[in-house]
N, C-alpha and C positions, 0 to 999 in steps of 0.2 A: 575527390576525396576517397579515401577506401575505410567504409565502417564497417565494425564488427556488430553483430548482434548475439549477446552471449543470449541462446534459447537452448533448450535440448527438444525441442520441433519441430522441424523445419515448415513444416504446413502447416501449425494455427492459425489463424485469424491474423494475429495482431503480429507476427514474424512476415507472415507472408504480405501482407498491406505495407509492414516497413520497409521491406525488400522494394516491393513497387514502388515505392513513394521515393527512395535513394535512385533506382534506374532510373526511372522518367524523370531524373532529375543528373543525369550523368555519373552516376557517382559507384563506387568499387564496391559490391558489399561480400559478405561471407559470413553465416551460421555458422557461430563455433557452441558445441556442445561443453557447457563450462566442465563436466564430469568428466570429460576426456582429454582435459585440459593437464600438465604436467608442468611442475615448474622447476626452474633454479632461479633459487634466490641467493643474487649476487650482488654484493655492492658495486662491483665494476660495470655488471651488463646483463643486470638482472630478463630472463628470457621467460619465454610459455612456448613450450611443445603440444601440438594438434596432432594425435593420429603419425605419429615421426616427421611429421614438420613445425620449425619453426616459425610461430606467427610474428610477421615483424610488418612497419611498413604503414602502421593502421594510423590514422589520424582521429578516428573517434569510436566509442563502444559504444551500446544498447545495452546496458541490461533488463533482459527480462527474466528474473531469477523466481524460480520457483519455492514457495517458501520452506518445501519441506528439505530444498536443495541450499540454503541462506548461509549455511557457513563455509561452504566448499567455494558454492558461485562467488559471495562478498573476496574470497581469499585470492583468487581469480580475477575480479574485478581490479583487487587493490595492485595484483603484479602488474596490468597494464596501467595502474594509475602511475607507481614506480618506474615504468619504460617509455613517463609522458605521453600516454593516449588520452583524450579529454573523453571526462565520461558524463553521458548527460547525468545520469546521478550518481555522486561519489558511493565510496564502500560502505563507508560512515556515517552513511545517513538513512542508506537502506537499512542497515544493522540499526539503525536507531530506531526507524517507522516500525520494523519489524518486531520488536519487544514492545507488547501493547501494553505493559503496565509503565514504563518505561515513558514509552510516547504519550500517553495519559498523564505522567506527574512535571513532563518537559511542556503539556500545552494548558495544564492547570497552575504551575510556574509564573509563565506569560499570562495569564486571564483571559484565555481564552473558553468560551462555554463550552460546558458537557456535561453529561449527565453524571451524577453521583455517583464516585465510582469507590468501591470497601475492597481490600485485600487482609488475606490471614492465613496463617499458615498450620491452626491448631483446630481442632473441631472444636472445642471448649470455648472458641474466642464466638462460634459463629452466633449465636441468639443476639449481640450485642452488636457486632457488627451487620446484621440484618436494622436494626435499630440505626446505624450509623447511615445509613443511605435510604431511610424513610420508610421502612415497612415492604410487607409484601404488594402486590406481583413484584419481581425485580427478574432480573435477565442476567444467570451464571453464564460466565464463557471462558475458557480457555484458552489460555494468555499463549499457546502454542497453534491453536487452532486459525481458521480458514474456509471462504467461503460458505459461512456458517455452520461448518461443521464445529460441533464441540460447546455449540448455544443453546445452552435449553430457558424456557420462561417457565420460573417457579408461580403459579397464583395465589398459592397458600403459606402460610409460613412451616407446616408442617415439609411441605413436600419441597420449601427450598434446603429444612436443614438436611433434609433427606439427600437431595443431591449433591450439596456441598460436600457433606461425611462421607459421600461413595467417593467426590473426584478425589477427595482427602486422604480416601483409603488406597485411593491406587496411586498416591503421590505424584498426583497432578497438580500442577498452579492453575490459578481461576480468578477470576475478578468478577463482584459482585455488584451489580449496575443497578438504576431504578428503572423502572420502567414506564416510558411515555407515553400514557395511553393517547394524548391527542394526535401521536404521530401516526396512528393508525392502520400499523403495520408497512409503514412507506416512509422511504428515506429521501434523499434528493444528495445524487454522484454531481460533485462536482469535479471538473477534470481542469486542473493547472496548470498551465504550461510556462514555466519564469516568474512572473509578477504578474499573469492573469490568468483569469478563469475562459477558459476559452470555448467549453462547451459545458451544457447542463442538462439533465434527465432525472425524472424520479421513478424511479423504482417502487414496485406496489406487491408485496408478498401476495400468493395465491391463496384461495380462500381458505381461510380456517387456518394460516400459518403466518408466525408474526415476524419469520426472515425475511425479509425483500431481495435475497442475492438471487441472481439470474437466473445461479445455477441450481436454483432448489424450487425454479419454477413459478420466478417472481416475473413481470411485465415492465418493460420500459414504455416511458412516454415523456415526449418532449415537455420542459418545464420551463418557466421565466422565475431565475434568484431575484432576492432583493438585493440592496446596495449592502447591506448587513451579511447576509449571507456571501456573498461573494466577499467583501472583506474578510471574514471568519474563516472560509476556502484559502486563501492566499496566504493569511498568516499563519494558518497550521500547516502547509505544507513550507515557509517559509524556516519554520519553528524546528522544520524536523532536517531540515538542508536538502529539500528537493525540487527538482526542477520541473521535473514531470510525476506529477502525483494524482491520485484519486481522491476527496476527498467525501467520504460520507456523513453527510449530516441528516439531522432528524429537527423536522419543523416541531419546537413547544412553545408552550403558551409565555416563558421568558426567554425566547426569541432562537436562532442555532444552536445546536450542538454538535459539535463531533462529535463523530463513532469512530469514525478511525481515517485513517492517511494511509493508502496505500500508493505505494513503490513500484509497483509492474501493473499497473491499473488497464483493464481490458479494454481496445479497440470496437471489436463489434458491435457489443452492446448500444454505443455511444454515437458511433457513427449512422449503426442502423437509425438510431431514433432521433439524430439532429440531424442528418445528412452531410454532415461537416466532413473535410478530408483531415482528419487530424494527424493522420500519419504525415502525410505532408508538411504540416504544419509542427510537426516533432524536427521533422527529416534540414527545413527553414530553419528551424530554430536552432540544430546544430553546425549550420554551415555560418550563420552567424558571429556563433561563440566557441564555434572550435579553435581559433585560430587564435584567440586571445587565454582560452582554456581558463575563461570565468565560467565558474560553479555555484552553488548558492554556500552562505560562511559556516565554516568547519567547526567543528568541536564546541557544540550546544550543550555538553550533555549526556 
């Protein structure tokens, strides 16, 4: 087979373990930088130009789209959807996990748990909607943000209206969450691949900080889901139409919740702390369903 991996890295982690994981397994690959990607869109023979060549040929794409890159990469993604390349996760579903308010009202929808979530668009509305999601601490975020950037934990009710009216004042969107104190600053990544949970780790924020993401200097360690928690993992990534997805939940006291479903969900982390080859087991999993170019179902949403 010959797979694309749309990265703009060629050395990450999780570009370069795919790479591997397609060779040692016979297979054609090529990092294309979706940025540098150019199109014609045509109904007769719709193309992508790389660098003044023609990419053609490819039987399956990777995206690993970076979020701040989501509407160029998605637009990218969809022309090789158009030219019949199988993607492991369509354009449509990335754009869907990637709007967290969005993916919030598609997995609260379905009944799936999560934490209380308030949205407003007026400072005037905020006293009330702090009320609508149970009082203070609650946790603002940034419905554009990433890897915790853009999360802050209010503990008081004064210093939540305080943040809310600055992101308000810079005409920011935000979502207003409660906050779970028995999660304890620790979440538990669940990583999907199809209709299973194939590897699992909790993350544990470092001290004195209640993000858990890696990359702000949280710890991974290997975990054991329940049968609940893994069901919860599978239907929110099924919810959002992805095949390979990350699912972050927060252990409470009325059982999972999502945080969020990510779309390009990191390799290292994951692998260092189950020893699992999950690249491989990406790389399997699309030699499978390439050729039938089953995806999970479209248009949720």
């Amino acid at each position: 087979m010959k797979i694309g991996i749309l990265s703009r890295n060629a050395q990450l982690y999780s570009t370069q373990r795919l790479i591997e994981a397609a060779q040692d397994r016979g297979h054609e690959v090529k990092v294309i930088d979706a940025l540098r990607c150019y199109m014609n869109i045509n109904p007769d023979k719709p193309q992508i130009h790389f660098k003044g060549e023609e990419l053609s040929g490819f039987d399956a794409v990777i995206p690993r789209i970076g979020a701040s890159v989501t509407f160029y990469g998605t637009a990218v993604l969809r022309q090789f959807e158009m030219m019949g390349v199988y993607p492991v996760n369509e354009s449509v579903a990335i754009t869907r996990s990637r709007d967290k308010l969005r993916s919030m009202q598609l997995l609260s929808r379905k009944g799936v748990g999560m934490p209380i979530t308030g949205f407003a668009s007026k400072p005037d509305d905020v006293k009330d909607l702090l009320e609508m999601v149970g009082g203070t601490p609650v946790v603002i975020k940034l419905i554009e943000g990433t890897q915790g950037i853009g999360v802050v934990l209010a503990e008081t009710r004064k210093a939540a209206e305080s943040v809310i009216e600055a992101f308000m004042g810079l005409k920011a969107n935000i979502m207003v969450q409660e906050y779970i104190k028995e999660a304890e600053g620790a979440d538990v990544r669940c990583f999907v691949l199809g209709d299973k949970v194939i590897a699992s780790m909790k993350r544990q924020g470092a001290e004195g900080e209640f993000r858990s993401n890696l990359h702000r200097g949280g710890s991974a360690s290997l975990t054991k889901i329940t049968p609940q928690e893994r069901r919860t993992a599978v239907a929110a990534a099924k919810i959002m139409g992805l095949n390979v997805a990350g699912v972050d939940l927060l252990r409470s006291s009325r059982g999972p919740l999502v945080m969020e479903v990510n779309s390009s969900p990191g390799l290292e982390g994951i692998e260092a702390a189950t020893g699992k080859d999950i690249a491989g087991m990406i790389i399997e999993f699309i030699q499978k369903n390439a050729a039938s170019k089953r995806t999970q179902t479209r248009g949720k949403g």
